[in-house]
C-alpha positions as CSV (number, residue, x, y, z in Angstrom):
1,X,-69.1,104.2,233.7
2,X,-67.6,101.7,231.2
3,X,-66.5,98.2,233.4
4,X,-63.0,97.2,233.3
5,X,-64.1,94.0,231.6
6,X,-65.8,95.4,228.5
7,X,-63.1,97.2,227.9
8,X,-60.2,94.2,228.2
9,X,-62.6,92.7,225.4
10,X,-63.2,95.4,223.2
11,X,-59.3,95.3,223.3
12,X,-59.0,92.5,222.7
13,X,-60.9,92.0,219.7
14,X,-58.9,95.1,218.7
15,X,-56.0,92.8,218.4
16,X,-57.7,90.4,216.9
17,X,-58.5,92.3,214.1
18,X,-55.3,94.1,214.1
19,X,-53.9,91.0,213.3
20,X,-56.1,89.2,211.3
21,X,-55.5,92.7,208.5
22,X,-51.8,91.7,208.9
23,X,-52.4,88.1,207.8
24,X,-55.0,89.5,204.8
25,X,-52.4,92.4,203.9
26,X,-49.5,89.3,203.9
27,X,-51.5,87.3,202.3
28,X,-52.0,89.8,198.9
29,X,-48.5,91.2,198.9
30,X,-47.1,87.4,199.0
31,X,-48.5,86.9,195.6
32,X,-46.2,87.6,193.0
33,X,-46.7,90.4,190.6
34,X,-46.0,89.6,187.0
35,X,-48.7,91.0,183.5
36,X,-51.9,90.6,184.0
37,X,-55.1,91.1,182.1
38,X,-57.8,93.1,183.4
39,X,-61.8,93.4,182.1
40,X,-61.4,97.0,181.1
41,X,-63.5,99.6,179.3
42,X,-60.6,100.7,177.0
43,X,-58.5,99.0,174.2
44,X,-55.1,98.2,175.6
45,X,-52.1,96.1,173.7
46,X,-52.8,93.3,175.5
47,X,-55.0,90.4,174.2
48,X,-58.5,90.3,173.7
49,X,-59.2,87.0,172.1
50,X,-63.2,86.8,173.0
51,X,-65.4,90.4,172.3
52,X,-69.0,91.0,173.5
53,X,-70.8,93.7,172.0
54,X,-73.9,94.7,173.7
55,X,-76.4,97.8,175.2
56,X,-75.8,98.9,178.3
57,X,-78.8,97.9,179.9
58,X,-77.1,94.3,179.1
59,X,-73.8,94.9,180.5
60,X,-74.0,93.8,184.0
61,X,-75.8,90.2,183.1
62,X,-73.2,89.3,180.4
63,X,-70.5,90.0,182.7
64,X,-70.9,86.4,184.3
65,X,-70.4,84.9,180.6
66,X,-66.9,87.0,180.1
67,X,-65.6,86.2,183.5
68,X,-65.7,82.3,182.2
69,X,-64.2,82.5,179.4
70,X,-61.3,84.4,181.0
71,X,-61.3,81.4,183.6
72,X,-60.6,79.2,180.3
73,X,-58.1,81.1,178.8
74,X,-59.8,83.6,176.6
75,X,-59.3,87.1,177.5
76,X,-62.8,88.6,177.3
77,X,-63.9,92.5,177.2
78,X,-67.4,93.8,176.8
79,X,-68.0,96.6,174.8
80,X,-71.4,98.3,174.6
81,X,-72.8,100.0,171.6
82,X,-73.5,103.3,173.8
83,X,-69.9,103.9,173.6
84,X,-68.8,102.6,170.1
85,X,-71.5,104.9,168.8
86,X,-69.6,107.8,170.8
87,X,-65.8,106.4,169.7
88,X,-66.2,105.0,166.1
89,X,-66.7,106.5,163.1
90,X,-69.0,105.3,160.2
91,X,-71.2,105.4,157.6
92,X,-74.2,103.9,159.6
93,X,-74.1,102.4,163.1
94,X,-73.4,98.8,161.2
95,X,-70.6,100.0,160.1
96,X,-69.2,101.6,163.4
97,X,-69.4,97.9,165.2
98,X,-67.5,96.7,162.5
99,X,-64.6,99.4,163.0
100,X,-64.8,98.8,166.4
101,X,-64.6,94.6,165.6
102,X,-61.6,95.5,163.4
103,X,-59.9,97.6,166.0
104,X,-59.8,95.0,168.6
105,X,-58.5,92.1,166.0
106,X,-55.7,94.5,165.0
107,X,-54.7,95.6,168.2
108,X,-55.5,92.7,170.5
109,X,-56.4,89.6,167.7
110,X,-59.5,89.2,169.1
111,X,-60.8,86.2,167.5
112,X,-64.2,85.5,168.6
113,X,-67.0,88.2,168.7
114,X,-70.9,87.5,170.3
115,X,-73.6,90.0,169.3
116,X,-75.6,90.1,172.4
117,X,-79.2,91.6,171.6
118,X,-81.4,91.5,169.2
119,X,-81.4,93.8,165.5
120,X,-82.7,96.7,167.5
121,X,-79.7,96.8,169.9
122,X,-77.2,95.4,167.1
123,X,-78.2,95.8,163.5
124,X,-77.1,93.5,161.1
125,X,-75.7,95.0,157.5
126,X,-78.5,95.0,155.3
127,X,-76.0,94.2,152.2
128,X,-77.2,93.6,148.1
129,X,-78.5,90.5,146.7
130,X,-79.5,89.9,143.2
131,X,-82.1,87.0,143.5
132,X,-84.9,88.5,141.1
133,X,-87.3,87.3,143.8
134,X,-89.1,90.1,144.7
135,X,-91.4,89.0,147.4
136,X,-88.4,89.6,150.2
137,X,-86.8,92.7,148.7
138,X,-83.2,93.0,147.4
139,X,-81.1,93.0,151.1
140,X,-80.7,90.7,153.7
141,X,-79.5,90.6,157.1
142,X,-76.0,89.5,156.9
143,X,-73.6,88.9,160.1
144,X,-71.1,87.4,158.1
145,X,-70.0,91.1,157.4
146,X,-68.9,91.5,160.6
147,X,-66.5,88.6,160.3
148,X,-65.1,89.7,156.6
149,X,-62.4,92.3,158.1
150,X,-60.0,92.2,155.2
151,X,-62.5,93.5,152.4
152,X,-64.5,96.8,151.8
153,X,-68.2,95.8,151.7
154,X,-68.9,98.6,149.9
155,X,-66.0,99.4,148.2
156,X,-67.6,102.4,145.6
157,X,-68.7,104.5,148.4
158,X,-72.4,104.7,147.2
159,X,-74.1,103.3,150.5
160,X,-74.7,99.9,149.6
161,X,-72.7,96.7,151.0
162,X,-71.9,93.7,149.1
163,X,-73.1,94.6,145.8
164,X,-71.0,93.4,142.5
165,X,-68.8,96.7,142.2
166,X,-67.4,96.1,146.2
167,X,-65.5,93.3,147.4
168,X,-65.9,90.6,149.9
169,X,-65.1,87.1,150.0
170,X,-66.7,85.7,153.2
171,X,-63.5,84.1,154.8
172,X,-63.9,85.5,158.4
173,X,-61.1,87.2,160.4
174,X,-63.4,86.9,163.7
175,X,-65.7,84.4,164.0
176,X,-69.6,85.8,164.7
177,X,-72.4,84.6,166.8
178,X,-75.5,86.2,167.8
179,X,-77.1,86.0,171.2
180,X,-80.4,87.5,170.8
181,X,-82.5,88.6,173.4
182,X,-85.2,91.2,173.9
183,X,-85.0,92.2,177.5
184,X,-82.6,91.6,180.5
185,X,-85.1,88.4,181.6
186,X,-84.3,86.8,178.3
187,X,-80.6,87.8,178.2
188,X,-79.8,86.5,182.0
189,X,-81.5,82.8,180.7
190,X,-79.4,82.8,177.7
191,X,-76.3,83.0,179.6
192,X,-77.0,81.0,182.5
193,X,-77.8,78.0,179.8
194,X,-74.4,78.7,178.3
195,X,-72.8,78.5,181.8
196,X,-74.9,75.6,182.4
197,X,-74.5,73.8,179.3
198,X,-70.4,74.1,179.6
199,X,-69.7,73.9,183.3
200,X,-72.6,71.3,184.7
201,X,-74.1,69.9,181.5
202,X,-76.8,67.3,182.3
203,X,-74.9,64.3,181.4
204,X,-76.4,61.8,179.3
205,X,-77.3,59.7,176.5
206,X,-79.0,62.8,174.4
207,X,-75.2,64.0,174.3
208,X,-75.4,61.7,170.8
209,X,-78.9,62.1,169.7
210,X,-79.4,63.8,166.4
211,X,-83.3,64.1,165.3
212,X,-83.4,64.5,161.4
213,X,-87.1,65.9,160.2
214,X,-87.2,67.0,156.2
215,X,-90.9,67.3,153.8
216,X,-90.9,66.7,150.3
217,X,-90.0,70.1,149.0
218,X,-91.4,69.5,145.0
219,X,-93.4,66.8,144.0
220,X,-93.2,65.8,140.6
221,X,-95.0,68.3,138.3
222,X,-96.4,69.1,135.3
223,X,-97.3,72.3,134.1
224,X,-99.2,71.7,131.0
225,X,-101.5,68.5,131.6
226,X,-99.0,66.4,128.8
227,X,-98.5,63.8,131.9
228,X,-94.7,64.5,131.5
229,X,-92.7,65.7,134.4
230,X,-91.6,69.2,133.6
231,X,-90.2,69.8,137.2
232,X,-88.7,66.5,139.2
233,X,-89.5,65.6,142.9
234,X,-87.4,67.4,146.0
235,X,-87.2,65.1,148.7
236,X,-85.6,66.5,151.7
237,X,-84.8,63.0,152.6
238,X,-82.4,61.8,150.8
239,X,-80.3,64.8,151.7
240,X,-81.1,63.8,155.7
241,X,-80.3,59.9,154.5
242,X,-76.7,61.5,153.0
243,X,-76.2,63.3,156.3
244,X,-76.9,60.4,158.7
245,X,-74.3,58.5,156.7
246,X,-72.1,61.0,157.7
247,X,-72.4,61.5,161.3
248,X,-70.0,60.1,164.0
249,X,-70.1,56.6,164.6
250,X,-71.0,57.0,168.2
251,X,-74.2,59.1,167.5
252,X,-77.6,57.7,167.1
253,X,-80.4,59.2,164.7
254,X,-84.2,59.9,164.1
255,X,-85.7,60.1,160.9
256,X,-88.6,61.8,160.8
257,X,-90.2,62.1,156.6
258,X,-93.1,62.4,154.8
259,X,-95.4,59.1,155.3
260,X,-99.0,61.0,154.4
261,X,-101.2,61.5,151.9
262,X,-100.9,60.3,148.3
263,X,-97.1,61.0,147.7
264,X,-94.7,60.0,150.7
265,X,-90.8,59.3,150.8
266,X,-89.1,57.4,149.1
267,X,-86.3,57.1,151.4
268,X,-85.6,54.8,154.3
269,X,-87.1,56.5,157.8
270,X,-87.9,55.8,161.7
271,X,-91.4,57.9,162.3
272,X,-93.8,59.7,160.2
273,X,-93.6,63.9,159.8
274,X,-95.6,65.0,162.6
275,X,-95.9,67.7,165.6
276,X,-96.3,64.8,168.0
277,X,-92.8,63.1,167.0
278,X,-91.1,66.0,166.8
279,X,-92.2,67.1,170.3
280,X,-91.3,63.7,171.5
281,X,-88.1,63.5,170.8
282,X,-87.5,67.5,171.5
283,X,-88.5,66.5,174.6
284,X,-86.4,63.8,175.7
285,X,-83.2,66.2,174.6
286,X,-80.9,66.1,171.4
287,X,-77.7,66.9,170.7
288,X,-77.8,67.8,166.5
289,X,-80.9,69.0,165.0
290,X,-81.3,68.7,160.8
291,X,-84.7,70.2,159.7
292,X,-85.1,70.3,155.8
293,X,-89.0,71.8,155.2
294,X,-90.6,74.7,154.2
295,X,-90.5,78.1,156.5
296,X,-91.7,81.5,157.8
297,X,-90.8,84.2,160.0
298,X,-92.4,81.8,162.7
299,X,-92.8,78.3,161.6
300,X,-91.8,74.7,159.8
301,X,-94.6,73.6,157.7
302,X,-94.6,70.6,155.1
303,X,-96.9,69.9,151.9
304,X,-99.2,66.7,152.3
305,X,-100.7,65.6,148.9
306,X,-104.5,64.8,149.2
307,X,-106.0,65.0,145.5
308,X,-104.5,64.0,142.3
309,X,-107.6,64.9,139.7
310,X,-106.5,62.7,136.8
311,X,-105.1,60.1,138.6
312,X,-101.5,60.4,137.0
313,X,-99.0,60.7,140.0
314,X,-97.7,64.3,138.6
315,X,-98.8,67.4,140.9
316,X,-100.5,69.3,138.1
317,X,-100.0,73.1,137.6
318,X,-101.3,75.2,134.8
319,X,-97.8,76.8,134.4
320,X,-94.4,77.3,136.0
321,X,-95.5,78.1,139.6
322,X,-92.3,80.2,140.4
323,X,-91.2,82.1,137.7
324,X,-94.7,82.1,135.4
325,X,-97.3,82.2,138.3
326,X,-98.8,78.8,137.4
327,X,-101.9,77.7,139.8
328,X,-102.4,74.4,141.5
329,X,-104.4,72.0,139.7
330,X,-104.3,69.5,142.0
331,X,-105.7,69.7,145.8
332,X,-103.1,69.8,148.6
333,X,-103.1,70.1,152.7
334,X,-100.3,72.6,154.4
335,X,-99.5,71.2,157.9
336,X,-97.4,72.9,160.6
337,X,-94.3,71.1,162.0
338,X,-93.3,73.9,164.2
339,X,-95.4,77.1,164.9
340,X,-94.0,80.0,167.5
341,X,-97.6,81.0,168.3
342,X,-99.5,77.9,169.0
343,X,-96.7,75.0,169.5
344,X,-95.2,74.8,172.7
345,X,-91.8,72.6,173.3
346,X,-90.2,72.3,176.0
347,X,-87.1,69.8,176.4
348,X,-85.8,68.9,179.7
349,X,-83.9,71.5,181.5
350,X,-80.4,71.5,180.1
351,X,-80.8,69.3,177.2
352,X,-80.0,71.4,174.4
353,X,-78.9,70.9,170.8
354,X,-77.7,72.8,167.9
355,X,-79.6,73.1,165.0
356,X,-79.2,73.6,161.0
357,X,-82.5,75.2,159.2
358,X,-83.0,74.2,155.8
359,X,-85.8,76.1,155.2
360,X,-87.0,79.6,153.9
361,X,-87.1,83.2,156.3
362,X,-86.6,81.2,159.6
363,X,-84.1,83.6,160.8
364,X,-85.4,86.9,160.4
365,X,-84.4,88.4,163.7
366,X,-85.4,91.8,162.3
367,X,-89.1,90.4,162.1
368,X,-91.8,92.1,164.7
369,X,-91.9,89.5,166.6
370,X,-89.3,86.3,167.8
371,X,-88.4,84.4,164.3
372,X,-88.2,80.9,164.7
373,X,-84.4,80.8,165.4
374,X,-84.5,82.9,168.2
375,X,-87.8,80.9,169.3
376,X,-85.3,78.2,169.2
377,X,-82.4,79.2,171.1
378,X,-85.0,80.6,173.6
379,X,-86.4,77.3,174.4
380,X,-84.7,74.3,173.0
381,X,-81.3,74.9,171.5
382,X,-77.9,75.5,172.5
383,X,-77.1,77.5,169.0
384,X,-79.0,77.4,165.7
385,X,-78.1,78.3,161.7
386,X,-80.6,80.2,160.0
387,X,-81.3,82.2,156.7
388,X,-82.3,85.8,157.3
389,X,-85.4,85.5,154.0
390,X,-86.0,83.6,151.8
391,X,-83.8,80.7,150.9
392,X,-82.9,78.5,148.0
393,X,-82.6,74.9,148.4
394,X,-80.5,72.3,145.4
395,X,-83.6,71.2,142.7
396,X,-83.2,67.3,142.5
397,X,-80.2,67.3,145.2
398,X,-78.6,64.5,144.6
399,X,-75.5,62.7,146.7
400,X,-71.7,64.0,146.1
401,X,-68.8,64.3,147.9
402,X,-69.0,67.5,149.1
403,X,-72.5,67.6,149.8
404,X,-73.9,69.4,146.9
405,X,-75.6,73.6,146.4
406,X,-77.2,75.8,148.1
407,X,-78.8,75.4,151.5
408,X,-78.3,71.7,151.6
409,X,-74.6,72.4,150.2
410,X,-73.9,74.5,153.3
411,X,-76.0,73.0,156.0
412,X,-73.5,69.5,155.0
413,X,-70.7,71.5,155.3
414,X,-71.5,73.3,158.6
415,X,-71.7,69.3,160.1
416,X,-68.8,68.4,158.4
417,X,-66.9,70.9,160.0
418,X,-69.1,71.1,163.3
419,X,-68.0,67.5,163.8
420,X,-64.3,68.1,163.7
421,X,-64.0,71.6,165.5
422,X,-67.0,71.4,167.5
423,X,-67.2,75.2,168.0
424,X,-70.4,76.7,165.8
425,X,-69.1,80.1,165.1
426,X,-66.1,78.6,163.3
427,X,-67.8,75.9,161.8
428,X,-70.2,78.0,159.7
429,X,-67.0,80.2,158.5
430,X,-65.2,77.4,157.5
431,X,-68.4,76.0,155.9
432,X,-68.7,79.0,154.0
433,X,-65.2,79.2,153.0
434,X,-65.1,75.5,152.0
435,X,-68.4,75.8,149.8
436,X,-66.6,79.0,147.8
437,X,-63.3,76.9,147.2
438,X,-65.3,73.6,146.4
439,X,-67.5,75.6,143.8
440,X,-64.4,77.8,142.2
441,X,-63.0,74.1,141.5
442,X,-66.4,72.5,140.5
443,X,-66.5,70.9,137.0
444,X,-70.5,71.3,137.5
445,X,-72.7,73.9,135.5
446,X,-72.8,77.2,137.7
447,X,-76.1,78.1,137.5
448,X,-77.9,81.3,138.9
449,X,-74.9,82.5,140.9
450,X,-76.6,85.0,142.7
451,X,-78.8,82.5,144.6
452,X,-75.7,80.8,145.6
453,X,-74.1,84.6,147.1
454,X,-77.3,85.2,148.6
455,X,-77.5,81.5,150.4
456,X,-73.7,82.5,151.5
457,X,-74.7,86.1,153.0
458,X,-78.1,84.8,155.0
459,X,-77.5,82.7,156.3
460,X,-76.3,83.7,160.1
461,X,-76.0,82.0,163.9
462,X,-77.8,82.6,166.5
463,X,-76.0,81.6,170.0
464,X,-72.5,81.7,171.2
465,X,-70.0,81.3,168.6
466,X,-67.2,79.6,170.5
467,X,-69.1,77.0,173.0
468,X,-68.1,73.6,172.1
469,X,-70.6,71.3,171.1
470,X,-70.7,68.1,172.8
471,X,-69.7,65.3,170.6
472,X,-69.5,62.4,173.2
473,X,-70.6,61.8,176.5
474,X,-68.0,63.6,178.6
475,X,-65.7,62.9,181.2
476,X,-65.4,64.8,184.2
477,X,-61.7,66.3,184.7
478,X,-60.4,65.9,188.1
479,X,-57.3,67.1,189.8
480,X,-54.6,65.9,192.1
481,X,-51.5,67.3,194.3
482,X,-48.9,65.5,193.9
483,X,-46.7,67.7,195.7
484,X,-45.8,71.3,197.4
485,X,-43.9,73.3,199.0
486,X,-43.3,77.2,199.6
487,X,-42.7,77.9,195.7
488,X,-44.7,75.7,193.7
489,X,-47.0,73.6,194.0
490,X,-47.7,70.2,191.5
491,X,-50.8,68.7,190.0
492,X,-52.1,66.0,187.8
493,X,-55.1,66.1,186.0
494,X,-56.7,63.4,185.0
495,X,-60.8,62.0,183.9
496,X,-61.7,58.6,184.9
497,X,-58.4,57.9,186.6
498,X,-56.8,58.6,183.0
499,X,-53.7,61.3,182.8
500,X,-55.3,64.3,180.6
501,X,-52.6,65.7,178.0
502,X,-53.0,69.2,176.9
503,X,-55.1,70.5,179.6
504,X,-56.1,74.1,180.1
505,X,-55.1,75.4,183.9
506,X,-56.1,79.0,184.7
507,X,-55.6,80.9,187.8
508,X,-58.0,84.3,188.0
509,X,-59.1,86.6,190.5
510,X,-61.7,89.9,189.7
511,X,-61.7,89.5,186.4
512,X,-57.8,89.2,186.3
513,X,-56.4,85.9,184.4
514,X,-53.0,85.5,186.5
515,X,-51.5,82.8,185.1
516,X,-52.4,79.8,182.6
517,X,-50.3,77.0,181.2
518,X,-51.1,73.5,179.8
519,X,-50.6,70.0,181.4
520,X,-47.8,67.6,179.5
521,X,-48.0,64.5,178.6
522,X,-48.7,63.1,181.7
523,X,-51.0,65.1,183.0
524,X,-49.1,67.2,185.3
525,X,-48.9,70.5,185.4
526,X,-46.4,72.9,188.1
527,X,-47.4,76.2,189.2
528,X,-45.2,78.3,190.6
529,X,-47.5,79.1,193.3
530,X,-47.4,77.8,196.7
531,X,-50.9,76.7,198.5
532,X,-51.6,79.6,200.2
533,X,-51.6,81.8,197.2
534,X,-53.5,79.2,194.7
535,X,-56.3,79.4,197.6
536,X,-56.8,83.3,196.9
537,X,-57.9,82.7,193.0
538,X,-60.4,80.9,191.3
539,X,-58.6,77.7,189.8
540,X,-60.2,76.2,186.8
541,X,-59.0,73.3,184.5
542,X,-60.6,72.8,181.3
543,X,-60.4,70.9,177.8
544,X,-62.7,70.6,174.9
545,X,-64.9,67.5,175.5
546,X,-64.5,67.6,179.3
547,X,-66.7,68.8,182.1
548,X,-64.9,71.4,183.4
549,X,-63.0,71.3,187.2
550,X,-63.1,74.8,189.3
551,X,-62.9,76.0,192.9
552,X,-63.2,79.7,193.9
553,X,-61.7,81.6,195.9
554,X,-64.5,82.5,197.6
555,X,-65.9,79.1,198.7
556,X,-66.5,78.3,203.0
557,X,-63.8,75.6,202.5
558,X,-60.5,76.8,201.0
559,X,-59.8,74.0,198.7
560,X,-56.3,73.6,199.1
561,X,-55.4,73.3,203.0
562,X,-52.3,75.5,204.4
563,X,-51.0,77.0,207.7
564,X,-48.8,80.0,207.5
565,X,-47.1,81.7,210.4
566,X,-49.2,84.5,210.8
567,X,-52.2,81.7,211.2
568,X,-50.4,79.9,214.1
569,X,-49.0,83.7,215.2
570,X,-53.0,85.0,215.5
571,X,-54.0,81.6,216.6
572,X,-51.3,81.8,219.7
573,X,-52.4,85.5,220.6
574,X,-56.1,84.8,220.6
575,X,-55.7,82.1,223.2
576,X,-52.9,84.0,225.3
577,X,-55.5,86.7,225.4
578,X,-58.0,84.6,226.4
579,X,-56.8,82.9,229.1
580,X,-55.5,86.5,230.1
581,X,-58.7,88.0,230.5
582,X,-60.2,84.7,232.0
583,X,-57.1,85.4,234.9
584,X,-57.9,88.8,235.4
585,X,-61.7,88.2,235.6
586,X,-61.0,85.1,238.3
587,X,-58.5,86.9,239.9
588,X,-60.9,90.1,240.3
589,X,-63.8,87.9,241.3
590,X,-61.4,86.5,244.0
591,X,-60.5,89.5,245.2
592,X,-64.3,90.9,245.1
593,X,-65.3,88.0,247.2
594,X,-62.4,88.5,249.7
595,X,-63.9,92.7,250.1
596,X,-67.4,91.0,250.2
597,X,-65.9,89.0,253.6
598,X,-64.0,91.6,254.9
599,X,-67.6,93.8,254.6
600,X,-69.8,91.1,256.3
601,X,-67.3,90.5,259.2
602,X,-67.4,94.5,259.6
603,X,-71.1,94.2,259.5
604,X,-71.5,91.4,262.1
605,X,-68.8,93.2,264.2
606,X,-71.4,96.4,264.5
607,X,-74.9,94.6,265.2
């Protein structure tokens, strides 16, 4: 038999609950409905500024990476290759992702697009180059395809993409970034250092380190013992000397060059060319990483001079070692700056920069095993710019303007623009677009044009194309009420006690963005939102250069404190029905005691 009391409690937590769902049901229904934008597995006409194609054995891990860029503004939506092979139609699958690509910029201007996998989950286009170096074949891997919307890479029809009869011109519609990965471990520790790197970077002084390393490509040479020069000296350094000169003012910089052997650089320096510096400064973080050398699938390696037979400073061949097969004369010592299988470096957790490879086959993602670029992102950098074979560098660079040909030519222009815009993915667009315009207006000989299309289609990045590169030690943003009441509610945002202008303020819930507007020029921002109904989304404010501000929805603590009615109206019954149960339980003990009397007075009566 069930006792009286249980059942007063099991009623009363009835009510409890029964109001507690009223307050939660209130609670929803008070927030206002308006458009929203929803994380959906189908194409709608609402926009889609920030794509992620992947597999879906990737899906679920990458889904923490488009939830924050929604919280910053950028609608994401994650498509997997499972389905555009099932929904799009081309030639091969390369070209299906890029209808798909085009489909979502048309309908819902998607602007940014990440390639998470590697070249077995996402091919590149293997598209036409016309090098007449036959050691890597005649295509490369070329990304930049699938930023190109506006032109038909293979405009004949006969299979083959960017070949002279087609059309392309490299000036990206989307802006492309590959996140490369091999399993789901490897995918989830990409993205958790992207969300790391953007929401709690480790702040500090590396922020504005920049570690230039660079061999001497070419000594001087002869190639038929006449102690002339028939082929000048490439020193990667005076390319990295250029560069430094144009770094921001607040940035500091290493030097590492060629000190060894009989031949070193010319050019002013800090350390000597070595594995040991190089892990060194790796190690204590960097922000902008330069590297001008000589490259494999899996390695940086540099030339050190040890023997010069007839004592003339030339490095003697018996004939044009490229293009005649001419044999070293003289005696030299290959040393590796960087090898994937044997070199291990490690930075501190967090401290990751973004790097420019000016150096031959470094990111040839299709290769059996990690290239060197995805080595890199793996382990020490936040994004990195690499060409897919092999890759031609300026002979006898020299300083201009615009920063010269070839690999050099664009690795100067990705800084330039890197340093302006911050973001990677653009930066290398615009690098490419500015290094077509600068050379259709050069005054300079154009020679061998088909190296310079083939530096322009190899070179690809690996790593998020949109995260912003930090360029200065950051401020944290903060936030402030300044007032409320029942249909608004009023911030300022601020970093160091300094009003923030311009300021990105997002309200989302399940993948929803709800609202978003920017602060004035004050720093304050109203949203027409009252306390209550902030406290059920995820509030974040951000702004390029900042640490980010955010508070869940789904913290212990709501963040912004309110009382509504139905709080003080549950409050009030809980107590009522407390200290109504606690009456009828005293009274009843009262009442048992008083029977318990009567009983032992009966019994006393009958002994």
């Amino acid at each position: 038999m069930i006792k009286k009391k249980n059942v007063l409690f099991v009623l009363l937590i009835i009510l409890i609950n029964s109001l507690y769902s009223i307050r939660i049901q209130d609670k929803i229904s008070s927030f206002p409905t308006f458009p929203s934008i929803r994380l959906s597995n189908s194409i709608s006409n609402t926009s889609i500024d920030y794509l992620i194609i992947t597999t879906n054995n990737f899906e679920d891990i990458l889904e923490s990476l488009a939830i924050w860029k929604t919280q910053k503004g950028l609608i994401s939506k994650i498509e997997t290759v499972e389905d555009i092979e099932e929904h799009y139609q081309g030639r091969n699958f390369s070209e299906k992702i890029k209808n798909c690509i085009t489909s979502y910029h048309t309908n819902n201007e998607t602007q940014w697009v990440l390639l998470a996998g590697d070249h077995e989950h996402l091919p590149s286009q293997y598209v036409r180059i016309y090098d007449n170096y036959s050691l890597d074949g005649d295509y490369i891997s070329c990304d930049s395809y699938y930023g190109d919307l506006n032109n038909n890479w293979d405009l004949n029809n006969d299979g083959l993409w960017g070949t002279d009869q087609d059309e392309f011109d490299l000036e990206a519609e989307v802006y492309v970034g590959r996140l490369s990965a091999n399993n789901r471990r490897e995918m989830a520790s990409l993205v958790q250092k992207l969300l790391n790197y953007e929401k709690i970077p480790e702040i500090g002084n590396w922020m504005t380190e920049t570690i230039l390393a660079s061999a001497i490509l070419a000594f001087d040479q002869d190639w038929d013992d006449d102690n002339d020069v028939d082929f000048e000296e490439c020193d990667g350094n005076r390319y990295l000397n250029f560069l430094e000169n144009h770094l921001p003012s607040n940035f500091r910089s290493t030097i590492l060059a060629l000190t060894t052997g009989i031949k070193g650089s010319n050019y002013p320096y800090n350390l000597s060319l070595s594995y040991e510096n190089f892990r060194d400064i790796i190690t204590n973080g960097f922000n902008i990483g330069s590297f001008s050398l000589h490259g494999t699938e899996t390695s940086l390696s540099y030339e050190e001079w040890v023997q010069d037979y007839d004592g003339d400073m030339l490095y003697d061949y018996t004939d044009d070692p490229l293009f005649e097969n001419g044999t070293q004369v003289d005696q030299s010592m290959w040393k590796r700056l960087v090898d994937t299988s044997s070199y291990t470096i490690e930075p501190e957790e967090n401290k990751l920069g973004i790097i420019f490879l000016v150096a031959c086959s470094t990111g040839t993602f299709d290769w059996y095993e990690d290239c060197l670029a995805e080595y890199f992102l793996k382990n020490i950098a936040i994004g990195c710019v690499a060409s897919s074979y092999v890759s031609w560098a300026e002979d006898q660079w020299y300083e201009r303007e615009h920063g010269g040909w070839f690999a050099e030519g664009l690795a100067f222009r990705f800084w330039e623009q890197l340093f302006q815009i911050s973001q990677p993915g653009k930066a290398l667009a615009y690098a490419k677009a500015d290094y077509i315009s600068d050379r259709n207006n050069s005054t300079e000989l154009y020679e061998y044009p088909e190296w310079h299309d083939k530096v322009l289609k190899q070179f690809n990045l690996f790593g998020d194309p949109e995260v912003p590169i930090w360029l200065n030690i950051p401020e944290k943003l903060n936030i402030t009420e300044i007032s409320s009441n029942n249909e608004s509610t009023t911030f300022q945002v601020s970093a160091d006690n300094i009003p923030i202008v311009n300021c990105t303020i997002t309200l989302t819930k399940e993948n929803i963005l709800l609202w978003e507007e920017k602060t004035d020029d004050n720093g304050i921002i109203e949203l027409p939102f009252n306390k209550d109904q902030i406290n059920q989304t995820t509030l974040t404010v951000s702004k390029m250069g900042y640490v980010p501000y955010q508070i869940s929805s789904n913290e212990e603590n709501s963040h912004l404190v309110s009382i509504k009615g139905y709080d003080i109206l549950i409050f009030s019954m809980i107590i009522v029905g407390l200290i109504s149960i606690s009456f009828i339980h005293t009274k009843k003990r009262i009442f048992k005691k008083k029977n318990n009397r009567r009983k032992d007075h009966c019994r006393l009566h009958f002994i």
